[in-house]
C-alpha positions as CSV (number, residue, x, y, z in Angstrom):
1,X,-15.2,16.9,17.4
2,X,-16.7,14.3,15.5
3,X,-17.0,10.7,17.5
4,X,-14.1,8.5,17.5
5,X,-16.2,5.6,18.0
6,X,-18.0,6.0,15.2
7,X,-15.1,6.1,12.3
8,X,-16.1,6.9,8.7
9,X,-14.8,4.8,5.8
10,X,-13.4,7.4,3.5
11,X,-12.7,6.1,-0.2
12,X,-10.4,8.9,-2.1
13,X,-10.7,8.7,-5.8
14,X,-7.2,9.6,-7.4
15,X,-6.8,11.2,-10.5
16,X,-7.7,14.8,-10.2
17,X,-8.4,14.6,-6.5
18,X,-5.1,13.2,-4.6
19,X,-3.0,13.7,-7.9
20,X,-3.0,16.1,-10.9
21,X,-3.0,14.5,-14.4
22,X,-3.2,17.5,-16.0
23,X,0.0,18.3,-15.1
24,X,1.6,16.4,-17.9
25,X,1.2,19.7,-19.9
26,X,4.9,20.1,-18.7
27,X,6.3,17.2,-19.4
28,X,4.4,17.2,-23.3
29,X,5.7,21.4,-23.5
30,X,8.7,19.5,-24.8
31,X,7.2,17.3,-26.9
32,X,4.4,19.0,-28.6
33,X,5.1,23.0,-27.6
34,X,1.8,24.9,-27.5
35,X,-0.3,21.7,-27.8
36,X,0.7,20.6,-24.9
37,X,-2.2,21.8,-22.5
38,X,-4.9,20.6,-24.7
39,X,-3.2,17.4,-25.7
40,X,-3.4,16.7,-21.4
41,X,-6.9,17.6,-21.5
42,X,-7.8,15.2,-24.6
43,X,-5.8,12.6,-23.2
44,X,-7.5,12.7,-19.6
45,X,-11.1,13.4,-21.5
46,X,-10.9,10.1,-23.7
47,X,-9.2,7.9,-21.0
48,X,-12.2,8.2,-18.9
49,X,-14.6,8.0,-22.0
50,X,-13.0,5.0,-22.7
51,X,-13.6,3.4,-19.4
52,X,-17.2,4.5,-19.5
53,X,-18.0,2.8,-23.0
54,X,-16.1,0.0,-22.2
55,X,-17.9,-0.5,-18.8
56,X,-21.6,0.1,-20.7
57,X,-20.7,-2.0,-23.4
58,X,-18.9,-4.8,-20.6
59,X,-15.9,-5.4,-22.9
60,X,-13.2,-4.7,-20.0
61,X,-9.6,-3.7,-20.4
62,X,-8.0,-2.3,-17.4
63,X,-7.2,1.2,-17.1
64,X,-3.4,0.9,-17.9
65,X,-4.8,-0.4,-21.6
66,X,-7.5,2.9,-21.8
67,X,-5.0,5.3,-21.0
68,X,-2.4,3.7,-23.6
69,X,-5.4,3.7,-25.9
70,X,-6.6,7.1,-25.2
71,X,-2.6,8.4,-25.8
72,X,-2.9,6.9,-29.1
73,X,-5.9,8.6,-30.0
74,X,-4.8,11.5,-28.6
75,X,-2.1,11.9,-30.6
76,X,-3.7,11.1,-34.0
77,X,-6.5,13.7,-33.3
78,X,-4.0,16.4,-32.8
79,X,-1.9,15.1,-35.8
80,X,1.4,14.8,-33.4
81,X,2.1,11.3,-33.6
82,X,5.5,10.9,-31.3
83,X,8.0,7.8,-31.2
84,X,7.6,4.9,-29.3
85,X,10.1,5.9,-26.9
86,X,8.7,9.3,-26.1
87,X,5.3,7.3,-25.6
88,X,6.5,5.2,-23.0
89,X,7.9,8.0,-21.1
90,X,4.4,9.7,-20.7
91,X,2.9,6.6,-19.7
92,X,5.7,6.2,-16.9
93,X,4.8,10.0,-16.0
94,X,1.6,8.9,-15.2
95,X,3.3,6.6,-12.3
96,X,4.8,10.4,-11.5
97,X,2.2,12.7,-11.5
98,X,2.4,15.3,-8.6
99,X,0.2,15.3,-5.7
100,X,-1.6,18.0,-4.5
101,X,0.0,20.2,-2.1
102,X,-3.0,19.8,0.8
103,X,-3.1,16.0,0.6
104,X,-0.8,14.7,3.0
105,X,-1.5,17.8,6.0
106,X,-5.6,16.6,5.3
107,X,-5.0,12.5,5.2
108,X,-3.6,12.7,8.5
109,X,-5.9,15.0,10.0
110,X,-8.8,12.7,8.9
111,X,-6.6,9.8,9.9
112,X,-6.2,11.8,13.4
113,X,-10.0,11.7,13.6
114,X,-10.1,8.1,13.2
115,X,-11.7,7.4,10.0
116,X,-10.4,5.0,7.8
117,X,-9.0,6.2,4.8
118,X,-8.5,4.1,0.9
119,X,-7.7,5.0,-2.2
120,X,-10.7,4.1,-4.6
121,X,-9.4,4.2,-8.3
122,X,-10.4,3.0,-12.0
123,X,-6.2,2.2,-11.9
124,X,-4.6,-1.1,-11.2
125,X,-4.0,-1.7,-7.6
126,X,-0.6,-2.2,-8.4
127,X,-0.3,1.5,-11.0
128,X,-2.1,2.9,-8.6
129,X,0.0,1.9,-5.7
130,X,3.1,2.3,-7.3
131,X,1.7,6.4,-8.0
132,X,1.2,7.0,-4.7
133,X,3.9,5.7,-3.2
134,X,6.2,7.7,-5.7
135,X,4.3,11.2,-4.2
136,X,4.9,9.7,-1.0
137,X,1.3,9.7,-0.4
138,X,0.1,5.8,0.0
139,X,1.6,5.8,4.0
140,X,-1.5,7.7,5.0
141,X,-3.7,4.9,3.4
142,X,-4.9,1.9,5.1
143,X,-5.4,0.1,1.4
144,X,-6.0,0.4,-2.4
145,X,-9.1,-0.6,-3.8
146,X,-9.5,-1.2,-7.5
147,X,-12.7,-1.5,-9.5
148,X,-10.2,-3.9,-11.6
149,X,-10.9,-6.6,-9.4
150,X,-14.7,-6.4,-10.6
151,X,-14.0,-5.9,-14.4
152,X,-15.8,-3.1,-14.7
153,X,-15.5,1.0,-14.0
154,X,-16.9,3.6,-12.2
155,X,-19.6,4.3,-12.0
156,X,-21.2,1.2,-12.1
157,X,-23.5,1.2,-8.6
158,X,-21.3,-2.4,-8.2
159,X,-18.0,-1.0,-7.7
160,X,-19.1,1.7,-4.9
161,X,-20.9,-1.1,-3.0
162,X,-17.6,-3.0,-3.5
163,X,-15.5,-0.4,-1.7
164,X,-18.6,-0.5,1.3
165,X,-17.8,-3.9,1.8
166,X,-14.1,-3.5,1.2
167,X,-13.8,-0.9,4.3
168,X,-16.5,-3.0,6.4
169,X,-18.8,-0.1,6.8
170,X,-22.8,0.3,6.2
171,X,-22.9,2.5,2.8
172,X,-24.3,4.8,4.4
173,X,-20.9,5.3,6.7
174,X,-18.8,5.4,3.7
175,X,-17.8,7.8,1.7
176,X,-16.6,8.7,-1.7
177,X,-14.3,12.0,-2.0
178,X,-13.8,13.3,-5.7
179,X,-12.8,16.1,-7.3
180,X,-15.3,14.2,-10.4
181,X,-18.9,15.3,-10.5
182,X,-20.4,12.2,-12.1
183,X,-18.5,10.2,-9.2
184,X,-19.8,11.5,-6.7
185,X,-23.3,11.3,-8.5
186,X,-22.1,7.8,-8.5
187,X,-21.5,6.7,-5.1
188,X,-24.5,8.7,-4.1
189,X,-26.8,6.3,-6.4
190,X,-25.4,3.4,-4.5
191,X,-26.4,4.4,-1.3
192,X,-22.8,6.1,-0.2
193,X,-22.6,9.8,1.0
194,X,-20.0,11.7,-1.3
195,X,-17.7,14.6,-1.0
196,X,-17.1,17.1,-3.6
197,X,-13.8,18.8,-4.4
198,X,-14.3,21.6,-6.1
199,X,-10.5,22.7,-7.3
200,X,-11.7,25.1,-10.0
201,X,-14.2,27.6,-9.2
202,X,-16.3,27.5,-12.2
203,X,-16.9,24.0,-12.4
204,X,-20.5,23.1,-12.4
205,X,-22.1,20.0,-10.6
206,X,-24.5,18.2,-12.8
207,X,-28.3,18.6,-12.4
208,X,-29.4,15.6,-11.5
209,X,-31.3,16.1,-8.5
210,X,-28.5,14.9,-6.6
211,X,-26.5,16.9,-4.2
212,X,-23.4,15.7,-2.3
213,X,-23.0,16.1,1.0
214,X,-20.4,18.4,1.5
215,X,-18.5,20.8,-1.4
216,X,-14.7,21.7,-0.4
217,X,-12.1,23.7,-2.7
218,X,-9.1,21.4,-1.4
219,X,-8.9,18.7,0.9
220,X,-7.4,20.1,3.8
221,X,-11.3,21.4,4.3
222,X,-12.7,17.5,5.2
223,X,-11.2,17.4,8.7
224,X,-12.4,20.9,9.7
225,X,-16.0,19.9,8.4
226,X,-16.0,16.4,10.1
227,X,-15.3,17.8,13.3
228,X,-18.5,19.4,13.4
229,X,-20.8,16.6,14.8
230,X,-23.5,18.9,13.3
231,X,-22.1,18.3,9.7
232,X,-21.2,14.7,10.1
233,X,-24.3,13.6,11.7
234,X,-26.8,15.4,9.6
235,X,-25.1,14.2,7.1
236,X,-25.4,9.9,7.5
237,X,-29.2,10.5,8.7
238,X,-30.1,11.6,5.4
């Protein structure tokens, strides 16, 4: 088993590795019928576009504003512009999104290990708190951390130093778990270790001459692979 006395800091990134966004497809079925899957898609695709240009170019908005933005252009690209009202029920969706079925079972197996686990997000602390309390997910989390309180997005090397010193741990004791390639690529720049959930099999990790530590299909994997002292320790002395 891995050493309680030496606790990892574990930040969690949330859309598309605690919770689904993609799942509004059902929710839009309604709405826009058969464009419904690749309306999710686009939507997800330009809200995290959005947060990268707007972090290169430093003109922040938070992520609430992106997403609305992002709906909005979503919408006109796909030429199904819908009422106000039907607008503002997608956005409160996204406070509803569905967890992943493995989450809670893994965050208290890690928890049982004694590492201390976060939330990292783009979000607002308080969106992002308000999601995961609504899956019934934010008991099994010591805090919320939000790049918002910098002004600028992942993956700016600032943020994932910020969640180091968040946690209280050495960057090289923390890591970053996310089902996003180019955030783990992230966190691994800065100096943190980074997990890789891989939830579709033919997703591709960029080549960048970066690896992360450890590849899992679903998160219920961590705990099995940080109680091998083998895995854990090779892993911080690299």
């Amino acid at each position: 088993m891995a050493d309680p006395a030496k606790p990892y800091a574990l930040g969690f990134d949330v859309y598309g590795t605690l919770v689904d966004p993609l799942a509004l497809a059902e929710p839009l079925r309604a709405l826009v019928g058969e464009q419904a899957t690749p309306f999710a898609g686009l939507w997800r695709a330009k809200q995290l576009e959005y947060s990268f240009r707007r972090g290169l170019m430093r003109r922040y908005v938070d992520f609430d504003v992106c997403t609305r933005q992002a709906l909005r252009y979503t919408q006109q690209a796909l030429k199904c512009e819908l009422p106000e009202s039907d607008q503002a029920r997608l956005l409160d969706a996204y406070l509803r999104l569905p967890v992943f079925s493995e989450v809670a079972a893994a965050l208290e197996g890690l928890k049982n290990q004694g590492h201390r686990l976060v939330a990292f997000s783009n979000g607002v602390e308080a969106s992002i708190r308000a999601l995961l309390g609504n899956v019934g997910v934010l008991p099994h989390l010591e805090d919320v951390v939000s790049v918002d309180d910098l002004r600028t997005f992942k993956p700016d090397p600032e943020v994932y130093r910020y969640l180091a010193q968040r946690t209280g741990c050495a960057p090289a004791e923390t890591w970053l778990v996310s089902s996003n390639a180019w955030d783990v690529i992230g966190a691994k720049a800065a100096g943190l270790r980074g997990a890789w959930v891989k939830r579709q099999p033919d997703l591709v990790f960029d080549p960048w001459d970066v690896e992360p530590d450890v590849v899992v299909n679903r998160l219920d994997e961590l705990p099995v692979w940080f109680a091998s002292d083998s895995n854990a320790s090779s892993a911080v002395k690299a």
